[in-house]
N, C-alpha and C positions, 0 to 999 in steps of 0.2 A: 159265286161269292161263298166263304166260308159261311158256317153256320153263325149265328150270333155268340158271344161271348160274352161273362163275364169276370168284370177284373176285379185285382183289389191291389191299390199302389200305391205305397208310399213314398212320401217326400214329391208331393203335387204343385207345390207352391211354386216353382221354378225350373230350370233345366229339363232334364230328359224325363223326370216325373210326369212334370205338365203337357212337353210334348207327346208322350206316349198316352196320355189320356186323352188328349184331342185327339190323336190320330184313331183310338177307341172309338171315341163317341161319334166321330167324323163318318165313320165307315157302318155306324149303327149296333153297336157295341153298349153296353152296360158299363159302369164305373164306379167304381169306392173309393174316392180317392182322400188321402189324409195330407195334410202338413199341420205342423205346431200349432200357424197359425191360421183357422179355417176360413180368416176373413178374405185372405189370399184366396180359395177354392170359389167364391162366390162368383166371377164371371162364366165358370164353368157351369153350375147351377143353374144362371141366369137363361143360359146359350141354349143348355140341354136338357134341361128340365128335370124330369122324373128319373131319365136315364144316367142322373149323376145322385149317389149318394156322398156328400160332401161331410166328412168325419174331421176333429178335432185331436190330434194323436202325437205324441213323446213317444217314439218307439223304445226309448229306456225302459217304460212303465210296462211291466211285463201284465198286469190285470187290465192295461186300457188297450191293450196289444189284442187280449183275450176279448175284451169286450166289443172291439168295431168289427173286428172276426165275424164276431156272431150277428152282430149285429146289419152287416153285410150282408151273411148268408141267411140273415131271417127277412130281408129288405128284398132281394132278388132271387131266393130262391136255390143257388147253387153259385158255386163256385170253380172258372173257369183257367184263369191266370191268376196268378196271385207273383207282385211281382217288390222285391225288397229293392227301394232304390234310395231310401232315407242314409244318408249318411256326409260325411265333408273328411279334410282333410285337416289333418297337424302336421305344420312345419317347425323342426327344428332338430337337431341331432339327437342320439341316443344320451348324452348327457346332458343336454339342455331341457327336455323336457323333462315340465316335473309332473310331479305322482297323481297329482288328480287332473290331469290331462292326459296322460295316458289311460288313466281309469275311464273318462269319459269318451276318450277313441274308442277304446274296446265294449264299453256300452253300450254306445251308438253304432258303429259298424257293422259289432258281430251280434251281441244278444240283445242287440235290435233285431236282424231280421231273424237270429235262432228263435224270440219268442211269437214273431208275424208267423214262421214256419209251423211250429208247434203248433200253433192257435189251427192254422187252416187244415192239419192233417188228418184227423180225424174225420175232417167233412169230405178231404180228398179223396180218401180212405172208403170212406160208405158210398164216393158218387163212381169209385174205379176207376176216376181218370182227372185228370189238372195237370197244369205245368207252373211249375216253380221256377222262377225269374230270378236269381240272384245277382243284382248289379255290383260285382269286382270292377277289376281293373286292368289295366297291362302292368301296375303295380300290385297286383296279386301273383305274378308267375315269375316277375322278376323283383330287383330291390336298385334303387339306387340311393347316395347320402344324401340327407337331409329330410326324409320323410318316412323316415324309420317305424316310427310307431303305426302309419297310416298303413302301410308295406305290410304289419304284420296283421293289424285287423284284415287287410284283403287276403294276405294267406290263410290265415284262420278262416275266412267264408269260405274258401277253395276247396279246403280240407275236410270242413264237414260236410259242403256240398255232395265232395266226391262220395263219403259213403252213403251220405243220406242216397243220393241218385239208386245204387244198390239196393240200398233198403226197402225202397218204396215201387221200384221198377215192375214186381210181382200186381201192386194195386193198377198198374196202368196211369201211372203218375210221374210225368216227364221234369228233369231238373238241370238248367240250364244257366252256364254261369257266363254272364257279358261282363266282355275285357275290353273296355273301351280307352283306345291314346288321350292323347289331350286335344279336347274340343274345348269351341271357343263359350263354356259356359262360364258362372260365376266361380267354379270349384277354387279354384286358390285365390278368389277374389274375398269379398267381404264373410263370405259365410266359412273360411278357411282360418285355423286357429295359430297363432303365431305363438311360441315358446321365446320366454328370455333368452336371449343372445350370449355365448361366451368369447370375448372378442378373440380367444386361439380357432377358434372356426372361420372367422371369418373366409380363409382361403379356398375352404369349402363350399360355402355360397356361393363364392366367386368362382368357383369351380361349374359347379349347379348353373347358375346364370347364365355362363358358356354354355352350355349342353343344351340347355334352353332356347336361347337365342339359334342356336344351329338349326334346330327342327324344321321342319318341313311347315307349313301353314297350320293349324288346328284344324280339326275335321268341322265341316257345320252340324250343330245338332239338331236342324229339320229332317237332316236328311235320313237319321235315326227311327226317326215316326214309319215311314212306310217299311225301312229295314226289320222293325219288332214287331207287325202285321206278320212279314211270312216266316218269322221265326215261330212266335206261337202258331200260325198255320201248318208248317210243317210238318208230316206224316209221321216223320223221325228226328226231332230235332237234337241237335247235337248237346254232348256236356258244356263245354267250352264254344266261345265264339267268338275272337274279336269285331269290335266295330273300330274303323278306322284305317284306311290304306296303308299307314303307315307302320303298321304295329307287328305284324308278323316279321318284317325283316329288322324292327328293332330287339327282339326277344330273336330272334336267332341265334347271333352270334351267343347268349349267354349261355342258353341250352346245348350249342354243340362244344361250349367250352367245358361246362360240367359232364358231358362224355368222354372227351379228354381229360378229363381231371381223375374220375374216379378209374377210366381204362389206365394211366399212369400208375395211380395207388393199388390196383387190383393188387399187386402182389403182396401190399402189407393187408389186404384185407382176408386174401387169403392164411395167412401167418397168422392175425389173429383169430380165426375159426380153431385151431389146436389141429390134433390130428383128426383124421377123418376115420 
């Protein structure tokens, strides 16, 4: 068995938060785990006692970010995994959402986990070694219509994932981004944010709902729990990861289409360079 670990995860109240902290504490593992509402975290406290520090946390708030951080690392001592999974989705197209919901996508998604990341570095940093968990998407590498603003908060984590990974890699501090399909959690259920509708969309949706309906069954998300055991086990864990069967061959076709796209345009790309 691995050594023990400890985490720090948010967004614990349901989905892949909660399962990834059972499967934690299950296996004798340490926990920090937050959601908004910490009354949620209490069967987890009750279960696992000591081995669960149960936090209260808005990952918007960038000083309560700072503060369960620490509070963590002064609760158990070090810090192990640190793993960003607070976050939901906005449905509605580029023109239909308005301003303070895309504001609050990019709050919540990205400097959510940019100020959970920040917060843990430093301790990272001094222990020489952690792995950084940032929960994307298979809508981080790709984009489809109608979840436009969600699409770019997951690319923004992708992107500073990537360099962060670089940055930190000298400390002995692994950063790894899960791209998980559509499992059958609550995500575009209640906790998912709807924009006012403009009825010239509509064909769109109805576009979308197709596409939907097509898919393959949703992944189960138990099945998750022992999959993020040998992730952070791992000697060498990878940047990127999907979870989900079906997700590699759905992101295929667009990545070798953007091959062919930019090998097509080579020739204007070279044209704009000037001479050489």
């Amino acid at each position: 068995m691995a050594d023990s670990k400890v985490w720090f995860i948010t967004g614990c109240s349901k989905g892949f938060g909660r399962i990834w902290a059972e499967a934690a504490l299950e296996r004798g593992d340490k926990v920090a785990a937050t959601a908004r509402d910490a009354s949620t975290l209490a069967p987890l406290a009750e279960k696992h006692g000591d081995a669960v520090l149960a936090l209260a946390l808005d990952v918007r708030d960038m000083e309560a970010d700072y503060a369960a951080v620490r509070e963590a690392h002064e609760r158990f001592g070090r810090l192990d995994v640190v793993v960003n999974n607070a976050g939901y989705g906005l449905f509605g197209t580029i023109e239909e959402v308005g301003a303070e919901q895309a504001r609050e996508q990019i709050e919540t998604n990205v400097f959510g986990a940019l100020w959970v990341t920040k917060a843990a570095l430093p301790i990272l940093r001094e222990q020489r070694s952690g792995h950084i968990i940032q929960v994307s998407s298979i809508g981080g590498i790709t984009a489809f219509p109608g979840i436009g603003l969600y699409h770019a908060s997951k690319w923004a984590l992708e992107a500073l994932s990537q360099s962060l990974s670089v940055e930190v890699a000298e400390f002995g501090i692994h950063v790894t981004l899960i791209e998980p399909q559509g499992y059958s959690t609550d995500w575009a259920g209640p906790s998912a944010v709807q924009s006012e509708p403009i009825s010239a969309y509509e064909p769109v949706r109805e576009a979308r709902a197709r596409r939907v309906a097509s898919l393959k069954s949703p992944g189960d998300p138990e099945a998750t729990g022992p999959a993020i055991l040998k992730l952070v086990d791992a000697e060498r864990p990878p940047l990127r990861c999907f979870f989900g069967a079906d997700a590699f061959d759905t992101v295929r076709p667009d990545y070798e289409a953007r091959l062919a796209n930019w090998e097509a345009w080579d020739w204007l790309a070279q044209e704009a360079h000037g001479e050489r």
